[in-house]
C-alpha positions in Angstrom: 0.0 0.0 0.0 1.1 3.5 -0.9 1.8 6.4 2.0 -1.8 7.2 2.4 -2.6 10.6 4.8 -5.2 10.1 7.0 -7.3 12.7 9.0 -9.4 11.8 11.6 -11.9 14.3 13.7 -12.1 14.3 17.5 -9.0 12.1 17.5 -7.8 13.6 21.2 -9.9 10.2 23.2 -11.8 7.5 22.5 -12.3 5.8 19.3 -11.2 8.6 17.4 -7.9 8.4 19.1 -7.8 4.5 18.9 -8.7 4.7 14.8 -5.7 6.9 14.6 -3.5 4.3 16.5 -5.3 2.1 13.8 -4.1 3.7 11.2 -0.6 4.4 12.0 0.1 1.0 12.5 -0.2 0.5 8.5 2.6 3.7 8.3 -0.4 6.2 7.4 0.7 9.8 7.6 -2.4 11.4 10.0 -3.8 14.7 10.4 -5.5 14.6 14.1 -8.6 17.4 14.9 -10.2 18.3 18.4 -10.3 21.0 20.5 -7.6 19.5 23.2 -4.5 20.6 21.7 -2.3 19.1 24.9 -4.2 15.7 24.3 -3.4 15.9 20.3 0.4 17.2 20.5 0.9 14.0 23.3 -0.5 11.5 20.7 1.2 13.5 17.7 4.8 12.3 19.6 3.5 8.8 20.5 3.0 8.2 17.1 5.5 9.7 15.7 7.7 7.7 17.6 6.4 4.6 17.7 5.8 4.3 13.7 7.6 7.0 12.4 5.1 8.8 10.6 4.3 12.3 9.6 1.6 13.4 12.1 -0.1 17.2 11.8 -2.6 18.3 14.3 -5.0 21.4 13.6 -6.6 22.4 16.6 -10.7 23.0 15.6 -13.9 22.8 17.2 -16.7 21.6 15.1 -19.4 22.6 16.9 -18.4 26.2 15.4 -19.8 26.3 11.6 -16.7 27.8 10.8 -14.3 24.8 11.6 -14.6 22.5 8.3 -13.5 25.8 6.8 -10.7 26.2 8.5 -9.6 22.7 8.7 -9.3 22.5 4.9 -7.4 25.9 4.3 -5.2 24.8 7.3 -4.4 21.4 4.8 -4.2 22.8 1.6 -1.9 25.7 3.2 0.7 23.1 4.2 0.7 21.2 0.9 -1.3 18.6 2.1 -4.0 16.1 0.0 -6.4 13.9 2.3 -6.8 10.4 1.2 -9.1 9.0 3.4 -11.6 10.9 5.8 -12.7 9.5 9.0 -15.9 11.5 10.5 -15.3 10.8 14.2 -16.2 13.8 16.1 -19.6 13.3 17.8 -21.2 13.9 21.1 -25.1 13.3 22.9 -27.1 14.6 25.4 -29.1 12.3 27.9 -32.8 14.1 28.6 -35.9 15.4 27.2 -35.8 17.3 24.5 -37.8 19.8 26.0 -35.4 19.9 29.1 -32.4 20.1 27.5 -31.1 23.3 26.3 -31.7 24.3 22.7 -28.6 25.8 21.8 -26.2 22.9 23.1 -28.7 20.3 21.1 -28.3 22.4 18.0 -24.4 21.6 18.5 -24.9 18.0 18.2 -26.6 18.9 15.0 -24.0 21.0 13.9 -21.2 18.3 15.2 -22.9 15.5 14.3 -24.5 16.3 10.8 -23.4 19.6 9.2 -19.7 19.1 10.1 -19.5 15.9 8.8 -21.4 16.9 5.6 -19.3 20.1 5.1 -16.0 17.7 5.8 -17.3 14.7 3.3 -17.9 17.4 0.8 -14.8 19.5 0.7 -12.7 16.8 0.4 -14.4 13.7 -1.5 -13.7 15.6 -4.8 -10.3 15.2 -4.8 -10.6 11.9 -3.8 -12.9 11.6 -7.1 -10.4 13.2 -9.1 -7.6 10.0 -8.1 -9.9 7.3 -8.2 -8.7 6.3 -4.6 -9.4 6.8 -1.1 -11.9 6.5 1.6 -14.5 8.3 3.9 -15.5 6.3 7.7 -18.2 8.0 9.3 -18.5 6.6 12.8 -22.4 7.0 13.5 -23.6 4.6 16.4 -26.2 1.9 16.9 -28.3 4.6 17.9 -29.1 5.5 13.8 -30.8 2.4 13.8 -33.9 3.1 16.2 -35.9 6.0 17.5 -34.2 7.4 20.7 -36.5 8.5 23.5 -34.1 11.2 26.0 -31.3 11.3 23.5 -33.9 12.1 20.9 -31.4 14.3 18.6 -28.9 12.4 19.2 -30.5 9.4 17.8 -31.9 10.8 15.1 -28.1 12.6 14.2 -27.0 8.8 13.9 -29.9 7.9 11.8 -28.5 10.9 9.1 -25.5 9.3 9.4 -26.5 6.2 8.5 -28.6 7.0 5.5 -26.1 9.5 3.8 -23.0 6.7 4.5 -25.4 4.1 3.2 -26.6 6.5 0.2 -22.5 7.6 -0.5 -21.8 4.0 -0.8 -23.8 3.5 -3.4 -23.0 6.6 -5.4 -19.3 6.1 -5.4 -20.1 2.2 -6.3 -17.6 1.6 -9.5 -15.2 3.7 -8.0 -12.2 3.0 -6.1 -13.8 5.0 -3.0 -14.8 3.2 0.0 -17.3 4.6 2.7 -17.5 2.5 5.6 -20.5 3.6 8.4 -19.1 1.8 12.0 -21.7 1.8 13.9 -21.1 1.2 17.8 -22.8 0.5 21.2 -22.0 1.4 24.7 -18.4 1.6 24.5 -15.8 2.5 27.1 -14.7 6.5 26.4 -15.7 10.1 27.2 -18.9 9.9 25.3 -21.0 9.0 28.6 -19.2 11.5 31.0 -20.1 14.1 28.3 -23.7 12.9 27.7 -24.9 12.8 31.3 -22.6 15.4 32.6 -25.4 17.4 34.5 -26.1 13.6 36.1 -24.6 10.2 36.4 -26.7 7.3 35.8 -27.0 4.5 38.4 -27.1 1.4 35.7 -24.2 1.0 33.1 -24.9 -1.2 30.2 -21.4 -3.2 29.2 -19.3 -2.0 27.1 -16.6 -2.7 24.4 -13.3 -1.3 25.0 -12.9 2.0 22.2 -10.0 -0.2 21.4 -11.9 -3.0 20.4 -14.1 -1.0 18.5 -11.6 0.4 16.0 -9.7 -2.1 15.3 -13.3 -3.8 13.7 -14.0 -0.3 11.9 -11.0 0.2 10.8 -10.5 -3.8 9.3 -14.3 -3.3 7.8 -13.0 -0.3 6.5 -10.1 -2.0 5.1 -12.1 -5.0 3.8 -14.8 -2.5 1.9 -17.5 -3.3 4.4 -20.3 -0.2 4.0 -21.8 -0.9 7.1 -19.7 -1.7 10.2 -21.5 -3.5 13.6 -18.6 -4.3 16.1 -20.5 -7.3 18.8 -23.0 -9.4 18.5 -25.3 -7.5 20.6 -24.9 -4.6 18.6 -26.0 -6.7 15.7 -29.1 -7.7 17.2 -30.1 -4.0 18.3 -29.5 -2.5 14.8 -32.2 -5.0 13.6 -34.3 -5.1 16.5 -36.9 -3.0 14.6 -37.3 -5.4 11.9 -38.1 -8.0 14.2 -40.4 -6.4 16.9 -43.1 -3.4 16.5 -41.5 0.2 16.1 -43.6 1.2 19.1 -42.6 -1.8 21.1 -38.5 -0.8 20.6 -39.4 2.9 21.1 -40.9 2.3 24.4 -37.9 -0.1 24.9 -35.1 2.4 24.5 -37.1 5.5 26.2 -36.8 3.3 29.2 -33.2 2.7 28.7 -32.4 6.3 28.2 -34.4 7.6 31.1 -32.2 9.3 33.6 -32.5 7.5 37.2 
């Protein structure tokens, strides 16, 4: 395989940081975003040293419309080309949507969907334009069913979902892959942000982000377009085909509820 650069969003924990571990274990030159530059410049010299590869960071936080922006000038100004994209910056919030406040749900959105739309688009042309590379978008379980207390959220995944699944099939014929890795419960930051205004007494188990990117990133690798890492994550991403939509709403509003 040829030196490919990589840039991964919200790379500074979690399975952002792990697929970037990923990643530079196959000598991929990386580009890491997130908002914690000391988190970023640590893993920058881990991985420089460990498989001595080029690694950039760009400090950026999406949940400002102007990041995507800035990211790609920030590239292009250092003579950079992006082969392959991975869409890992994402957050939740646990609670009613009419509880929760507005402006930090419209983030998720922003995060969630219009970053990762804005990304996908400013840089998939020149991937078109070489006939090579790749976009992973890592959406969640959560796309697959209707989310009661994490309502946007949910639904954010479920956009994710349908325009990774809808990519896929565009770029078919091409030498593009778009991968969507689609987690559960898994052991990161995610949780601590989501409930931050209140912990949760019951914890579901969870996979280790490790775990988790290493099966995104070899579904990736293998051209799979839709990514579940466990077997009970298979099961819940086709719960609804088996039981009513009501039934699994009801379902998951009970999970979500905050004790």
């Amino acid at each position: 395989m040829n030196t490919e650069t990589v840039l991964v969003t919200g790379a500074s924990s979690g399975i952002g940081l792990e697929l970037a571990k990923c990643f530079a274990a196959e000598k991929c030159d990386l580009i890491l975003t997130a908002r914690n530059r000391d988190a970023l410049e640590k893993l920058a010299v881990e991985l420089r040293r460990e498989h001595g590869i080029k690694v950039e960071i760009i400090i950026a936080d999406l949940s400002q419309p102007e990041s995507p922006q800035k990211i790609i000038s920030e590239i292009k100004g250092r003579g950079i080309s992006v082969d392959v994209l991975v869409n890992n910056a994402g957050f939740g919030l646990h609670g009613a949507f009419s509880e929760l406040p507005l402006k930090r749900q419209l983030e998720i959105v922003q995060v969630n969907i219009a970053a990762l739309v804005e990304l996908t688009g400013l840089f998939l042309p020149d991937m078109l334009r070489r006939n090579r590379g790749g976009i992973l978008n890592v959406g969640s379980v959560a796309g697959f069913v209707p989310g009661p207390h994490m309502a946007v959220y949910y639904a954010s995944k479920a956009f994710v979902l349908s325009f990774s699944e809808s990519l896929h099939e565009e770029l078919r014929g091409t030498k593009i892959q778009v991968t969507n890795l689609c987690p559960g419960p898994t052991e990161s930051n995610f949780s601590n942000v989501a409930r931050s205004h209140r912990a949760r007494q019951a914890q579901a188990k969870k996979m280790s982000a490790a775990e988790v990117a290493r099966i995104g990133h070899r579904d990736f690798r293998a051209g799979v377009h839709i990514s579940l890492p466990g077997v009970i994550n298979k099961i819940s991403a086709f719960a609804p085909r088996v039981f009513p939509r009501g039934v699994v709403r009801r379902l998951i509003g009970r999970y979500n509820k905050l004790k």
